[in-house]
N, CA, C and O atoms as a printed pandas DataFrame, in Angstrom:
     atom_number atom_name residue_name chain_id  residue_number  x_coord  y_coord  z_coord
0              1         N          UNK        A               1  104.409  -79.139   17.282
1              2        CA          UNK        A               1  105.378  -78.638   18.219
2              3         C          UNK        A               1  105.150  -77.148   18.404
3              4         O          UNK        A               1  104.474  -76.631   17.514
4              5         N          UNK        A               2  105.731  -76.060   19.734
5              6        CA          UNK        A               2  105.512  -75.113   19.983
6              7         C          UNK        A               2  107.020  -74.966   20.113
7              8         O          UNK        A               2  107.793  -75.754   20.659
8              9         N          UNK        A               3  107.342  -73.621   19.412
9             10        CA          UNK        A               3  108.795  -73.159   19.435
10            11         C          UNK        A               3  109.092  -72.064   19.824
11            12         O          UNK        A               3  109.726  -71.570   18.892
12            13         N          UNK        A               4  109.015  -71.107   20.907
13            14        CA          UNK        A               4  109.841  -69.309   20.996
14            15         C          UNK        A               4  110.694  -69.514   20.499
15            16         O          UNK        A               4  111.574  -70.372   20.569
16            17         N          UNK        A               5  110.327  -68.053   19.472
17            18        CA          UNK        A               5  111.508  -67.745   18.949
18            19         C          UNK        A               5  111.189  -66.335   19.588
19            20         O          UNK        A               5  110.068  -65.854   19.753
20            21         N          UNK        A               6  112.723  -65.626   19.996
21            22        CA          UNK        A               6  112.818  -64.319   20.254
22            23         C          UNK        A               6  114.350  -63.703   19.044
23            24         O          UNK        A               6  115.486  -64.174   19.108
24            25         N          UNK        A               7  113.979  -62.790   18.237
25            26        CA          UNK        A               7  114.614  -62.015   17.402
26            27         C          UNK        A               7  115.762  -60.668   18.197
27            28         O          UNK        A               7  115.413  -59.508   18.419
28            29         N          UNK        A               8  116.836  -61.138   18.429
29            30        CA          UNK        A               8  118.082  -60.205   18.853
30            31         C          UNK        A               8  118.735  -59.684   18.317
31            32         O          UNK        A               8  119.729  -59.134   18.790
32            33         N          UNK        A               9  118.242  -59.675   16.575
33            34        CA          UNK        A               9  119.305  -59.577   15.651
34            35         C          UNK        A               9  118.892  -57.800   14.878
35            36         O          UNK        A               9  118.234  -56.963   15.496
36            37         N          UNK        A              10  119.379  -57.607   13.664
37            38        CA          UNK        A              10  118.990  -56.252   13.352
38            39         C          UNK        A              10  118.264  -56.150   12.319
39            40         O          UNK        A              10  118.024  -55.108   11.708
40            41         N          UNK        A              11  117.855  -57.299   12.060
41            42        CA          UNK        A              11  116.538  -57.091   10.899
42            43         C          UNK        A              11  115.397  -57.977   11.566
43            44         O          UNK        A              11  115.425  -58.588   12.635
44            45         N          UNK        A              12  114.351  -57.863   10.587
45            46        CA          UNK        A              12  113.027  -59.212   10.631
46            47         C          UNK        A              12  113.426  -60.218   10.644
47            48         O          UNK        A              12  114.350  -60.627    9.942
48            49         N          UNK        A              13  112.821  -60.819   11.434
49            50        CA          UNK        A              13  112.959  -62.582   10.705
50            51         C          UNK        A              13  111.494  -63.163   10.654
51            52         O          UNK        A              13  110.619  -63.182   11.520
52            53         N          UNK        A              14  111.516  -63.766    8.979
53            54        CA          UNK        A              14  110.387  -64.386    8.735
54            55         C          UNK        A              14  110.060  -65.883    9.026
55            56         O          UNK        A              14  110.785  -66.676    8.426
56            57         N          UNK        A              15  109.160  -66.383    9.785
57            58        CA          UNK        A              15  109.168  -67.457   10.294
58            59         C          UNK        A              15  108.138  -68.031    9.236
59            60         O          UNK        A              15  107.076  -67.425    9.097
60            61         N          UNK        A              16  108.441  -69.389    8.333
61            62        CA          UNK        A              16  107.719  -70.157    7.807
62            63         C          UNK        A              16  107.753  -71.258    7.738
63            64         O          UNK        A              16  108.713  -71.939    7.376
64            65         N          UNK        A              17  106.047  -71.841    8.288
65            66        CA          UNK        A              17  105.821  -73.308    9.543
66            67         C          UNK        A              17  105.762  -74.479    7.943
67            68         O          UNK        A              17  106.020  -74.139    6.788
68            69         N          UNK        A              18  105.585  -75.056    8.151
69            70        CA          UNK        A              18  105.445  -76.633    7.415
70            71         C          UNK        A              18  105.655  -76.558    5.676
71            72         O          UNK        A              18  104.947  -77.024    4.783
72            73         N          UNK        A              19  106.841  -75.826    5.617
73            74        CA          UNK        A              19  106.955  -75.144    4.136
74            75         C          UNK        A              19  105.613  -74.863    3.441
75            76         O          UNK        A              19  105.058  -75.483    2.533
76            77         N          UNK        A              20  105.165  -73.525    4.255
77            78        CA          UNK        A              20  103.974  -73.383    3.283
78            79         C          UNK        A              20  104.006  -71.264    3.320
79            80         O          UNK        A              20  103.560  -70.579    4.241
80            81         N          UNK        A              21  104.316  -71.017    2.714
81            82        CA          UNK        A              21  105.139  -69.304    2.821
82            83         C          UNK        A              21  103.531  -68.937    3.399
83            84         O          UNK        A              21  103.503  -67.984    4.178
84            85         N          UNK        A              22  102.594  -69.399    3.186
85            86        CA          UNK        A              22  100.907  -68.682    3.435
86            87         C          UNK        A              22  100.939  -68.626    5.380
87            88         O          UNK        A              22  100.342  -67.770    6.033
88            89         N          UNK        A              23  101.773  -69.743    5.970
89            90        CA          UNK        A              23  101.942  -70.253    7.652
90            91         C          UNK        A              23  103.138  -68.897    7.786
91            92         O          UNK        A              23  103.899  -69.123    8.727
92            93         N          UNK        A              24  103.403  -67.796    7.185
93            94        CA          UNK        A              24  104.581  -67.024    7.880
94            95         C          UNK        A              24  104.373  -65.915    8.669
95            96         O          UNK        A              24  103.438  -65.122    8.549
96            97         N          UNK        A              25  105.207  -65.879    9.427
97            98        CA          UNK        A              25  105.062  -64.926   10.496
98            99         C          UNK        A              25  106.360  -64.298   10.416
99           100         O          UNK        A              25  107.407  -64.919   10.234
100          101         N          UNK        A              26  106.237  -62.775   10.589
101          102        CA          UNK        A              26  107.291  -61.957   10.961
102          103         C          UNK        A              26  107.452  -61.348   11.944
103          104         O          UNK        A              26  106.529  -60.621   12.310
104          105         N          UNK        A              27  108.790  -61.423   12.807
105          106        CA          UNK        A              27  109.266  -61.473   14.106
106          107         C          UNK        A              27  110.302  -60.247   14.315
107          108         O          UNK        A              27  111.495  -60.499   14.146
108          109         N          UNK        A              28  109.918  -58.946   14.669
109          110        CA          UNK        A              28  110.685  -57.408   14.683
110          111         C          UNK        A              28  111.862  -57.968   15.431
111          112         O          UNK        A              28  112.054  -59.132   15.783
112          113         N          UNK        A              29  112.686  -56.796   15.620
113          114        CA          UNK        A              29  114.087  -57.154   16.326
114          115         C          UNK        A              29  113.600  -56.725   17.359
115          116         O          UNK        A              29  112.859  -55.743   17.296
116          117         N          UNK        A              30  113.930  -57.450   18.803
117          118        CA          UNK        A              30  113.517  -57.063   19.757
118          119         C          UNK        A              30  112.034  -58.282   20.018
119          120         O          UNK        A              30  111.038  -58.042   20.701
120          121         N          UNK        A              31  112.211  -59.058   19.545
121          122        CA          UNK        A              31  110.598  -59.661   19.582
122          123         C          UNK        A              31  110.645  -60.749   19.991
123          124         O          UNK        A              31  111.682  -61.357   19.727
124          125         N          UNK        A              32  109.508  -61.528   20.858
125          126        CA          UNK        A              32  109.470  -62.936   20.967
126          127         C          UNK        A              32  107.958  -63.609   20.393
127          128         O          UNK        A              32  106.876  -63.022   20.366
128          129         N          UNK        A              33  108.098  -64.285   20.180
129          130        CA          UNK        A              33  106.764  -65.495   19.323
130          131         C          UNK        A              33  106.787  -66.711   19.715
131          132         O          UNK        A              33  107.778  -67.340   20.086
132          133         N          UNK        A              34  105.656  -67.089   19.641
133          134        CA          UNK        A              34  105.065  -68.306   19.938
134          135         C          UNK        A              34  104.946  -68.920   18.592
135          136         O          UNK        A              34  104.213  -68.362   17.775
136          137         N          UNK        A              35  105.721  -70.249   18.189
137          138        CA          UNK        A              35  105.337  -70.872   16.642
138          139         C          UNK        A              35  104.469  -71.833   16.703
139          140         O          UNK        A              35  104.016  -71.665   17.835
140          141         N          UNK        A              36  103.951  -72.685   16.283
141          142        CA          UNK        A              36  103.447  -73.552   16.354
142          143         C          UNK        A              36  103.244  -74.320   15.157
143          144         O          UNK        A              36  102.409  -73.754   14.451
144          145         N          UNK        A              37  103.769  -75.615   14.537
145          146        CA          UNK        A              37  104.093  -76.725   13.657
146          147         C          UNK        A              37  103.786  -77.680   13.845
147          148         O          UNK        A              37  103.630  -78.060   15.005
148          149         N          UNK        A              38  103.507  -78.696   12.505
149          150        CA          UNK        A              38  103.678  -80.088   12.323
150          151         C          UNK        A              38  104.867  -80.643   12.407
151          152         O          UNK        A              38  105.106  -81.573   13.178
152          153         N          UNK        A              39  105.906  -80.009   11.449
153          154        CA          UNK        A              39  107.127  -80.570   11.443
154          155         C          UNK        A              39  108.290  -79.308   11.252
155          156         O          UNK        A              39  109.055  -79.024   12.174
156          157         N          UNK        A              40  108.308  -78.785   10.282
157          158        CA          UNK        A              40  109.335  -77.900   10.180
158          159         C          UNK        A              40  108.957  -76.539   10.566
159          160         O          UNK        A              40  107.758  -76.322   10.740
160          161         N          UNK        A              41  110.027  -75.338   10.769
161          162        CA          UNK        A              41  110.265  -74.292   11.189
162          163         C          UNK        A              41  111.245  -73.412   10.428
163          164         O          UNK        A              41  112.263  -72.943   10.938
164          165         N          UNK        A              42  110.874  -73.230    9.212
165          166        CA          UNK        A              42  111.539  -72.384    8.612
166          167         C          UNK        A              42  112.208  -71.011    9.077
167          168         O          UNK        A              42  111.225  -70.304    9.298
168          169         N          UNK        A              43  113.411  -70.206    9.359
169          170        CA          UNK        A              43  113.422  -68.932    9.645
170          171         C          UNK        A              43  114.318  -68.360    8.545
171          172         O          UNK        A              43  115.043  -69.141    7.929
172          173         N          UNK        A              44  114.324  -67.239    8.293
173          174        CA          UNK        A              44  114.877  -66.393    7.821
174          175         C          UNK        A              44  115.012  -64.502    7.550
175          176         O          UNK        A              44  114.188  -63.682    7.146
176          177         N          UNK        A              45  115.936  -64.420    7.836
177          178        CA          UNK        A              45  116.463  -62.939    8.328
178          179         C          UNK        A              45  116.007  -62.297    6.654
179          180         O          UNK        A              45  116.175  -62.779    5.534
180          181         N          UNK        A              46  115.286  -60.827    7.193
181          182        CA          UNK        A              46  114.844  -60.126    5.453
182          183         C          UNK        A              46  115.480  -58.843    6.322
183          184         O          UNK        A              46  115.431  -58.763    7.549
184          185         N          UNK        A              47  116.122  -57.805    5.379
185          186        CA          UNK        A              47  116.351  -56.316    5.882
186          187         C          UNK        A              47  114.940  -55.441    5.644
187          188         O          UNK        A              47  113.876  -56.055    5.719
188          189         N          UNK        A              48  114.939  -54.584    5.472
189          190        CA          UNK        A              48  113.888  -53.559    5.767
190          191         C          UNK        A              48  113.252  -53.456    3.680
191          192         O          UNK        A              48  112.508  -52.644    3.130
192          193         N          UNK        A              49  113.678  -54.155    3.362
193          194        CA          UNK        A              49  113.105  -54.036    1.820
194          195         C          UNK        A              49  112.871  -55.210    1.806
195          196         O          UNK        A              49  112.804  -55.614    0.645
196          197         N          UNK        A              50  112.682  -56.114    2.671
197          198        CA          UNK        A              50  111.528  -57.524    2.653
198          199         C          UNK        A              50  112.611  -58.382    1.856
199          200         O          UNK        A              50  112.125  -59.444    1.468
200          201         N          UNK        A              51  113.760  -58.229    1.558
201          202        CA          UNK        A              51  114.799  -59.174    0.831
202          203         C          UNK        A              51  115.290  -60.192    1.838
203          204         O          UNK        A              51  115.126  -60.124    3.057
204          205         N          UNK        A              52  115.744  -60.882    1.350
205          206        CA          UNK        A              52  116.919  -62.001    2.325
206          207         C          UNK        A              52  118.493  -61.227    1.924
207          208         O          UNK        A              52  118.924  -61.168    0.772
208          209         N          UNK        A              53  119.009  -60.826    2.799
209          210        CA          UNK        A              53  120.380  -60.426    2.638
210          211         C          UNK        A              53  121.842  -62.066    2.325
211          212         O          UNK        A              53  122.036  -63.246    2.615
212          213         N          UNK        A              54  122.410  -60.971    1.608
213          214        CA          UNK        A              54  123.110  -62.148    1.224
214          215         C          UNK        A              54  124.439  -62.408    2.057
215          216         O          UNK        A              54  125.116  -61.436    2.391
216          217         N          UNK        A              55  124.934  -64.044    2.491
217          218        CA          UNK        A              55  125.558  -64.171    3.836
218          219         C          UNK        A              55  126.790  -63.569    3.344
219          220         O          UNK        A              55  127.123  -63.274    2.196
220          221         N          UNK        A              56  127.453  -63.437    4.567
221          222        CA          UNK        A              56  128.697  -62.644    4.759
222          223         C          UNK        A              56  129.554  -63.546    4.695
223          224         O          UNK        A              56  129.481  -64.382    5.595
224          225         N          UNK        A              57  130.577  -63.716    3.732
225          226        CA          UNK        A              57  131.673  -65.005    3.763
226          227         C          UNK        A              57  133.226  -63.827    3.862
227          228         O          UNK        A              57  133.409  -62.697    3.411
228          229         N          UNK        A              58  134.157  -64.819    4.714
229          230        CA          UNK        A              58  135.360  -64.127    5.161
230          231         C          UNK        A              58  136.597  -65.028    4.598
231          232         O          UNK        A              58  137.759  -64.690    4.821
């Protein structure tokens, strides 16, 4: 499968294809990409120290 993803948000987002972290791509804010997969499409938002921030619960 072929997926755009475009990033609107305020960090990176790391895109990783067929659970394999070696298939990842990182996507700036402001950005669009072309993915391309077998099956899955991992994403996830990192801040500027390459972390995953932790979610915001209210």
């Amino acid at each position: 499968m072929k997926v755009s993803v475009y990033n609107d948000g305020e960090y990176t987002i790391r895109a990783i294809t067929d659970r394999n972290a070696g298939n990842a791509t990182e996507i700036e804010s402001g950005e669009e990409t072309i993915i391309e997969a077998e099956g899955v499409i991992e994403l996830q938002e990192i801040d500027g120290n390459g972390d995953t921030p932790e979610p915001e619960h209210s």
